[in-house]
GUDO-799397 format. One record per residue: residue in three letters; x, y, z of N, C-alpha, C in turn. Coordinates in steps of 0.05 Angstrom, whole numbers, plus 5000, padded with zeros to 4 digits. Layout:
% residues N
ALAXYZXYZXYZ;...
This chain:
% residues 437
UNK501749765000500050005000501850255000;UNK501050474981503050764979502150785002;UNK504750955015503951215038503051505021;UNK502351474999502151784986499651684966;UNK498551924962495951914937498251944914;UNK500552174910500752264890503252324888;UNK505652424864507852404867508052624891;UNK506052864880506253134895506453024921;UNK504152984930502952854964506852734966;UNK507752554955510652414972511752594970;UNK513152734941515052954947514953114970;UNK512753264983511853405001512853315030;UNK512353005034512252865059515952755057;UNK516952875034520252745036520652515025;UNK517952345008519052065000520252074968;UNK521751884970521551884935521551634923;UNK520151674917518251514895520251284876;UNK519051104866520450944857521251144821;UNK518951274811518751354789520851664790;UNK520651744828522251954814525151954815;UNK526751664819528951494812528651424784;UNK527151404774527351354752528051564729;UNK527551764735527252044722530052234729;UNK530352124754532652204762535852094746;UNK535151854744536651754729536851724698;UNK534751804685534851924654535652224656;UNK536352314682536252634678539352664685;UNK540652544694543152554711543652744739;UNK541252644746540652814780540052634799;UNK540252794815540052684846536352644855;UNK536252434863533552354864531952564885;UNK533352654900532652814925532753084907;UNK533153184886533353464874531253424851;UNK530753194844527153204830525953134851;UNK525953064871523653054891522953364898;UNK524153534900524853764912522753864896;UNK522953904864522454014853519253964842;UNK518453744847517353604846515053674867;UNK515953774882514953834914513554104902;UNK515554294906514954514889513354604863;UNK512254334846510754474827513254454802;UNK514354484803515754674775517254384759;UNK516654134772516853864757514253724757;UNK514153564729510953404744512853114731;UNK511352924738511952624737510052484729;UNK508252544706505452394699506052144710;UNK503751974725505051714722501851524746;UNK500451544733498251444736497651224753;UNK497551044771498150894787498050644767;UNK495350634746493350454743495450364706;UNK497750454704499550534691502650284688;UNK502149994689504649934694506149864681;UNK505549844655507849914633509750164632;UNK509250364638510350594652512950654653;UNK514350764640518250794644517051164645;UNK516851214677516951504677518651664672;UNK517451874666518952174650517852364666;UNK520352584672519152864688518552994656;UNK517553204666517753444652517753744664;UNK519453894657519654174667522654324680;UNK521854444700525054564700528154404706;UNK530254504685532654324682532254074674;UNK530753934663529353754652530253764621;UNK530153554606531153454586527753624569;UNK527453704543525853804533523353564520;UNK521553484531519853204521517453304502;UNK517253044480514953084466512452934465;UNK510053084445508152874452507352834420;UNK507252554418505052524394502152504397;UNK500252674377497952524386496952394360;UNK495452184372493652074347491252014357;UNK489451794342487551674350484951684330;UNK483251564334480751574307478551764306;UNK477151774286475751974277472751884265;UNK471352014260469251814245469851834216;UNK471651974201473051964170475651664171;UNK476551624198478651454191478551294214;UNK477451034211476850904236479550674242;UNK480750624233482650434230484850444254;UNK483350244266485150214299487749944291;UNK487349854274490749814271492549984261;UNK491450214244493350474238494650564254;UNK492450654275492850814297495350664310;UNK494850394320496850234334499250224325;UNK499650204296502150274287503850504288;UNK502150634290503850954295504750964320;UNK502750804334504150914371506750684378;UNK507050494356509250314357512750614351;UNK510950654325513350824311514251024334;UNK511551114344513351364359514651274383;UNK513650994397515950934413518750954405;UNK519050784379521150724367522950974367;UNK521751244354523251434356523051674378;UNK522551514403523051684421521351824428;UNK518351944419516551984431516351984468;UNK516752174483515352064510512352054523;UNK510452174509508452184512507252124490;UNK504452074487502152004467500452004476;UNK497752234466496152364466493752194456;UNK492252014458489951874438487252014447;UNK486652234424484652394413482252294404;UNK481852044398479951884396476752024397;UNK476952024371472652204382470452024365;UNK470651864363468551654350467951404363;UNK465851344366464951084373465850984408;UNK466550714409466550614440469750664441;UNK471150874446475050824441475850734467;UNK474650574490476750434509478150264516;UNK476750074492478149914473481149934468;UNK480850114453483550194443484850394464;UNK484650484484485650584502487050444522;UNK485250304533486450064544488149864532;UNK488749804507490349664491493049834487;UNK492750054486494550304483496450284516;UNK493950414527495950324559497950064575;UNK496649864561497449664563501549604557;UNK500849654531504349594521505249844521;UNK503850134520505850354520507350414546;UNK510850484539511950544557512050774561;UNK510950954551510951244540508051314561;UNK508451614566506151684583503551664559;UNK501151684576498251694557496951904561;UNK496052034541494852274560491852274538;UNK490752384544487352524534485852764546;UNK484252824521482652994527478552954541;UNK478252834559476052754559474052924548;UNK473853174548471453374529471453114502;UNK473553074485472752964454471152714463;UNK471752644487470252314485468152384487;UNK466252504505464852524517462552534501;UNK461752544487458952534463459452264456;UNK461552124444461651764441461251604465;UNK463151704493462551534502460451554524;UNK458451774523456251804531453651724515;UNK453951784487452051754475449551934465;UNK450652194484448752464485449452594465;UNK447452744456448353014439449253224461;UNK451253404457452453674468450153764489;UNK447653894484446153984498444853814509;UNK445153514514443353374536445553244559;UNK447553304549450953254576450453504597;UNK450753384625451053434650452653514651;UNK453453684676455753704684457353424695;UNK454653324714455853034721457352844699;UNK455752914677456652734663459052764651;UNK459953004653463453094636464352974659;UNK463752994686465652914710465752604705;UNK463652414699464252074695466552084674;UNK467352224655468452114635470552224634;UNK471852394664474952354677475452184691;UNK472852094706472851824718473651694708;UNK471851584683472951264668476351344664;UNK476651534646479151634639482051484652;UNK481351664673482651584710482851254705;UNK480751124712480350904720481950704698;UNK482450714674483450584658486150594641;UNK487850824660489850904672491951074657;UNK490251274641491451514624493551754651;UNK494651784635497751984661496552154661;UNK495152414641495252594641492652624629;UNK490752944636488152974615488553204611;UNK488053344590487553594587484553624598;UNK484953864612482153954621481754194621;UNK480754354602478854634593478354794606;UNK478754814632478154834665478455284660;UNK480155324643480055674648478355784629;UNK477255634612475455794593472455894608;UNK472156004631470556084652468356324632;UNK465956434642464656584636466356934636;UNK469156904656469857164652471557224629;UNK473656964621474856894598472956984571;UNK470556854575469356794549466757164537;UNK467557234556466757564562469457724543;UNK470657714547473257834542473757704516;UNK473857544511473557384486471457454464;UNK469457544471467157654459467257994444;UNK468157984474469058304474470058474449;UNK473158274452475358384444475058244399;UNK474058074415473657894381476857734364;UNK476557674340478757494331477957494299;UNK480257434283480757414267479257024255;UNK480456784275480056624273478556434300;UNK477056614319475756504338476756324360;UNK475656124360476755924379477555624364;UNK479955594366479255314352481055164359;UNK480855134390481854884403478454724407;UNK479154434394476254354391475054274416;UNK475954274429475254164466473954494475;UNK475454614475474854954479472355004459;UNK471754994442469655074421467354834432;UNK468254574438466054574451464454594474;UNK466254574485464654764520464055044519;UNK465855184504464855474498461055484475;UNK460655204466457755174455456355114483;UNK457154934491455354784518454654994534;UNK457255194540455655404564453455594550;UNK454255654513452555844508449655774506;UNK449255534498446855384496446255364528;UNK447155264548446055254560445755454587;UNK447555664586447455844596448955774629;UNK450255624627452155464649454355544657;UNK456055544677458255604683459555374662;UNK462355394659464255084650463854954678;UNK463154784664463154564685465654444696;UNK467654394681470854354692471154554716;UNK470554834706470655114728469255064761;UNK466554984752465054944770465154814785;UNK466754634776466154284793469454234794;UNK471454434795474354424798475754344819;UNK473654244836475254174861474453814854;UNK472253774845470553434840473353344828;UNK473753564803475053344781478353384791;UNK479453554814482053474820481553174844;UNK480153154859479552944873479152634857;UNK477852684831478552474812481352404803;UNK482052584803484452584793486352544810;UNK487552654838488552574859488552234863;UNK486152174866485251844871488251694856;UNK487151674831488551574807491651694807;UNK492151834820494752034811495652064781;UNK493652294769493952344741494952604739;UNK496052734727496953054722495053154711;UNK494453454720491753594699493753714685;UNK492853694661494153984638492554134638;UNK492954354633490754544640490454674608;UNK488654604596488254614562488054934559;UNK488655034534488655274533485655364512;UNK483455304519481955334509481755674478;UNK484055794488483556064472486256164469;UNK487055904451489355974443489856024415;UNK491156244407491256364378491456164358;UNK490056194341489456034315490756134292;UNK491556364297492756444277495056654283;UNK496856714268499756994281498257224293;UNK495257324273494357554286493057594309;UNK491857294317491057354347492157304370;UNK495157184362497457194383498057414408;UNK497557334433498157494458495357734461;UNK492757624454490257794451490457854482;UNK486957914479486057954509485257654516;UNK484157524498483357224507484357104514;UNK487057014501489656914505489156974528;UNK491057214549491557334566489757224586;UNK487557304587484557304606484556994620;UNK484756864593484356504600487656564625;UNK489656534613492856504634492156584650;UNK490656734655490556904683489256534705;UNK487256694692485556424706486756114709;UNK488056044679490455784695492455814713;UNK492856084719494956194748493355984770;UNK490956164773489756084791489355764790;UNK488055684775487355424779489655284784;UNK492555434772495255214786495555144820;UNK494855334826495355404849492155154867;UNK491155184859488055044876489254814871;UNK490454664848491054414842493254314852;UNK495654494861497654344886495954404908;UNK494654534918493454504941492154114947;UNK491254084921490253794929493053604918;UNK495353734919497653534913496253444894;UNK495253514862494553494834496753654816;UNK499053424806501153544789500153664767;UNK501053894761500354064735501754144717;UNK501254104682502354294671499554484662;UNK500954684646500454924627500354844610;UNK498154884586498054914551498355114547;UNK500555154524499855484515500155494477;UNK500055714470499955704441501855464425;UNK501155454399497655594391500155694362;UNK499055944344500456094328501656264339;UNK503256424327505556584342507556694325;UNK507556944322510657034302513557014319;UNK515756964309517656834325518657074351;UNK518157394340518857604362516457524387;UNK514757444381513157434408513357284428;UNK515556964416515356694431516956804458;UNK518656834457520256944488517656994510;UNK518557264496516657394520513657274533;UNK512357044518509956904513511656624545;UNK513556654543514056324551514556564578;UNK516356774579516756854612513656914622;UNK512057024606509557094618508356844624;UNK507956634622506756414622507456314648;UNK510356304652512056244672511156294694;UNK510756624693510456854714507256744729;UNK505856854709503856784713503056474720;UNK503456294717503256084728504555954747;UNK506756154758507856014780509755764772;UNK511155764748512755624747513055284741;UNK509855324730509355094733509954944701;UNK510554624697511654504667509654724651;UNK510654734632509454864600509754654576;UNK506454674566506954554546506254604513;UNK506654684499507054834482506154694457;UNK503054784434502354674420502754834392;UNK506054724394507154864363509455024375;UNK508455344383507755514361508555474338;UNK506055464316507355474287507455814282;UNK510755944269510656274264510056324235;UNK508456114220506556314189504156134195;UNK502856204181499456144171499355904143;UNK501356074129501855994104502555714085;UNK503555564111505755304101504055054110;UNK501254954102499454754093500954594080;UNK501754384090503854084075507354174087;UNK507754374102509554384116509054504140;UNK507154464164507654534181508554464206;UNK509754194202511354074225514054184221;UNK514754434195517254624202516554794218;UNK514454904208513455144224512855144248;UNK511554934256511954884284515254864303;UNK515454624286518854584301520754884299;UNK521055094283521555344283520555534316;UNK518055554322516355604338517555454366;UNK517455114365518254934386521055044395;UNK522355024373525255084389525855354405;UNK524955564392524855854409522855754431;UNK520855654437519655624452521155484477;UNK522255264470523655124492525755224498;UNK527355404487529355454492529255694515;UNK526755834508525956084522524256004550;UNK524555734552522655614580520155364575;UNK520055384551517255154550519954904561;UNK517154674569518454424574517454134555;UNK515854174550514353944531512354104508;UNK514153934487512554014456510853854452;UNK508553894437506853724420506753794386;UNK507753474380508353584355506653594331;UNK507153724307505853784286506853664266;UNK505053524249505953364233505453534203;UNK505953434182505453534153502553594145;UNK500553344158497753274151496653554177;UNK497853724183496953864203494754084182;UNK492054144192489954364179489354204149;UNK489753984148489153824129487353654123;UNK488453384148486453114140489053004167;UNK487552694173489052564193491952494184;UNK493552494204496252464190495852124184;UNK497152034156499051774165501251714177;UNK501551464174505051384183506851594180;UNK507651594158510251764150509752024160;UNK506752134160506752424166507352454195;UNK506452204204508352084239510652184243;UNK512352024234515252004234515552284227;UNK514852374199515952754201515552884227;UNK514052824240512253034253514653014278;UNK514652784286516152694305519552774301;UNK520452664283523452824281522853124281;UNK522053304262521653504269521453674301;UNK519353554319519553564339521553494351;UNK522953254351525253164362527653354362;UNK528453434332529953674324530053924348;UNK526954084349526454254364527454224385;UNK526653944404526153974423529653934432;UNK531253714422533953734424535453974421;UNK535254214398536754354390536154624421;UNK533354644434534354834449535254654477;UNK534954364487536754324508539454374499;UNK540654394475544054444475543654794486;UNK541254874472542055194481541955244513;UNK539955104529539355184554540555104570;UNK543054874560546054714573544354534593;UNK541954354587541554094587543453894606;UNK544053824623546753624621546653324604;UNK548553384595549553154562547453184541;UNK546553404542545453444517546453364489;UNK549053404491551453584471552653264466;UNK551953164490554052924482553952704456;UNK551752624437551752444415552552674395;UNK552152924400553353154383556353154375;UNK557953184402559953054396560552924391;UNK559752584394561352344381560552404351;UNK557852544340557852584320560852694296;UNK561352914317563153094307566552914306;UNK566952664319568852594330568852424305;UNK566352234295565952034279566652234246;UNK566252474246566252604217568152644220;UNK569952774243572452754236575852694226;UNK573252384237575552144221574252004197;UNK571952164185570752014159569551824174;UNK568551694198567451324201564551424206;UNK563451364175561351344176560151164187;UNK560950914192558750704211558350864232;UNK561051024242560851184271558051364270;UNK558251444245555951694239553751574240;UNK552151294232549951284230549551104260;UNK551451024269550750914301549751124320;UNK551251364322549351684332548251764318;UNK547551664299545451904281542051924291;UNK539852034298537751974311536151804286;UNK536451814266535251634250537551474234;UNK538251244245540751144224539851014205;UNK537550894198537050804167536651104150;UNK535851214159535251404141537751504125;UNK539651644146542151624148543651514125;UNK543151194133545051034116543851034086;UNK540651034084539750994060540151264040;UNK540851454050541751694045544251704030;UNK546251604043549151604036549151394010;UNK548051144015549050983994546950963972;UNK544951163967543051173947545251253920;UNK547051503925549551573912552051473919;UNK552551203918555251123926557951283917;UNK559751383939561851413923564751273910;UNK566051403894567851233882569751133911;UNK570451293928571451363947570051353972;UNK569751073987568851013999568751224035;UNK570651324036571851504056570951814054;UNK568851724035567152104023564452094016;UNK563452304014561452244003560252403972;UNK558052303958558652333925557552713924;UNK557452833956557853033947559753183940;UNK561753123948564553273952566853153942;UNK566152873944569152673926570852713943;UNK572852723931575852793944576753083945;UNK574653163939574753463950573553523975;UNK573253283986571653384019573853474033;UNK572753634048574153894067576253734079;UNK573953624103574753274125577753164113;UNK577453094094579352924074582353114071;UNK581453344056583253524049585253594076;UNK583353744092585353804120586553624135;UNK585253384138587353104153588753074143;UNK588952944109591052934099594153224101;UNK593553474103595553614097596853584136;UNK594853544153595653564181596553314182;UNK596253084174597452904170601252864157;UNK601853144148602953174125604253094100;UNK600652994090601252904062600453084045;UNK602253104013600453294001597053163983;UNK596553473972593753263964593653433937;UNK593053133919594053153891591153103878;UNK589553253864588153083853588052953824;UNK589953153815589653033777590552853778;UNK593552793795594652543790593152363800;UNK591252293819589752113831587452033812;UNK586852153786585052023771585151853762;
């Protein structure tokens, strides 16, 4: 039997946890300095009790930069062995989290099949289930009834939920107010922002915010705290809505360590690249410090069939400037559902981001496969190169699509590679090429 509901609840009481050894030890820290932090809010440890496939991951300050894939079915693309294959892939490439979005039909099925073999955290949004796995149309759902379906959630042992919880009546005032270019279109947010207008209700997440951390405590799940009114596009970046909603996830950070309920932050959304800074310290500020997790920012509108650059552009200033966990954007993003491959892009892309600002934020061993990288080009050994490379078939299928004559080069450069040229003269040989034809 735990002596603790929750990582929070042990950190607090001085224990540490078997998971936050575990974290400690992907992080190269002292188990007692993520407990600390841990204690504090400004680390969370998704890690669900009901969860035992589970290889936990922190996320947040001095922390390694983590991502999430999401997938899951639709009523356009029902194919739950698709789905399963992707969440294979993104283990494979490193994925730490996976998001299953699932909005059609009975998905606990596949949730529970998902939890089962993933070692990777699980997270959801219960707002999308909640019409499938209730059965109601929008305007005949309870409040009670959004609260059963963090229950089941809970109970079938997802790490993490996004929950909608700041899109309140004073949010959605100010939002009205001030107006948008592209509205609301986080789809969890657009639809509770219908449910209260139809029914003239408080949010029920808002209302009943103490029910659904006590659900959540039980189970020891992390709330994310969804950003219901987050810019959809560069021009409604850092509005009053934006703003109005943070305010209110300040607060709700704070009610939710009160019940030792680990938290992160969602935040944008679109974003031009001058705004991302200052977007991640305010977030910070205002939230007390708590993980950030960051959906994109993609910095144009424009790039439909490339926006897992645009995002990863956005990701990396973002993380570098304080976010802690990306969610990534794939190709098929404002499109249609991604496939496989639009997987894998989405995912290195993110990977890219999320690596390139722990080298900036000095990470510890961030840098390190960087170097052997640099150590392996130095001496030409390419096996060296594709053993650190983060994708080594790719890698390899790359190099020998153009074999060179010159096995020790490659067919961009010949024996004119740099590598080649300078060893040899530091070596002191000369370097000849006519005669070598």
């Amino acid at each position: 039997m735990r002596e603790y509901a929750t990582q929070m609840e042990a950190a607090k009481k001085g224990i540490i946890t078997p998971e936050m050894r575990t974290v400690a030890e992907k992080e190269y820290s002292a188990p007692e300095a993520i407990m600390e932090k841990v204690a504090r809010g400004v680390v969370a440890i998704p890690a669900n009790k009901m969860h035992k496939s589970l290889s936990a991951e922190g996320i947040g300050e001095g922390l390694r930069t983590k991502i999430n894939v999401n997938l899951g079915i639709s009523g356009d693309c029902k194919d739950y062995t698709m789905e399963m294959e992707k969440v294979k892939l993104a283990l494979k490439y490193g994925a730490e989290a996976i998001m299953d979005l699932s909005n059609y039909g009975k998905t606990n099925t596949f949730r529970r099949q998902l939890i089962d073999m993933s070692t990777a955290m699980i997270g959801t949004v219960p707002m999308y289930d909640a019409i499938g796995y209730l059965d109601k149309d929008l305007l005949e759902i309870t409040a009670e009834d959004f609260l059963k379906v963090v229950k089941a959630h809970a109970e079938e042992g997802v790490d993490f939920m996004t929950i909608h919880a700041g899109i309140n009546k004073r949010a959605i005032e100010v939002f009205r107010r001030e107006g948008r270019k592209m509205n609301i279109v986080s789809r969890g947010g657009s639809l509770l922002f219908a449910w209260m207008s139809m029914t003239g209700n408080e949010n029920p997440f808002y209302e009943y915010y103490d029910d659904v951390l006590e659900i959540l405590r039980e189970y020891d799940v992390t709330i994310s705290l969804g950003d219901a009114l987050r810019p959809g596009c560069i021009s409604d970046a850092t509005d009053a809505g934006q703003i109005s909603e943070l305010i209110e996830l300040g607060n709700l950070t704070k009610r939710a360590w009160e019940h030792d309920v680990q938290v992160m932050v969602e935040g944008p959304g679109h974003m031009a690249m001058n705004e991302i800074a200052a977007n991640m310290t305010l977030q910070k500020r205002i939230c007390h410090n708590a993980p950030f997790y960051v959906l994109g920012p993609l910095v144009s509108d424009i790039f439909p069939g490339y926006d897992h650059i645009t995002s990863a552009i956005g990701g990396a200033i973002a993380a570098a400037n304080g976010a802690d966990f990306l969610c990534y954007v794939t190709p098929a993003e404002h499109l249609r559902l991604p496939d496989i491959d639009d997987v894998k892009e989405g995912i290195a892309a993110s990977k890219i981001a999320a690596h390139a600002a722990d080298i900036a934020k000095g990470v510890p061993h961030a840098k390190d496969l960087d170097d052997e990288m640099a150590k392996a080009r130095h001496k030409l050994d390419w096996e060296g190169m594709f053993k650190v490379a983060y994708d080594p078939d790719k890698a390899r299928e790359y190099y020998e699509s153009v074999p060179p004559a010159e096995r020790h080069t490659c067919s961009m450069c010949g024996k004119m590679c740099a590598v080649r040229t300078t060893n040899m003269i530091l070596e002191g040989k000369n370097v000849e090429f006519c005669s070598e034809r």
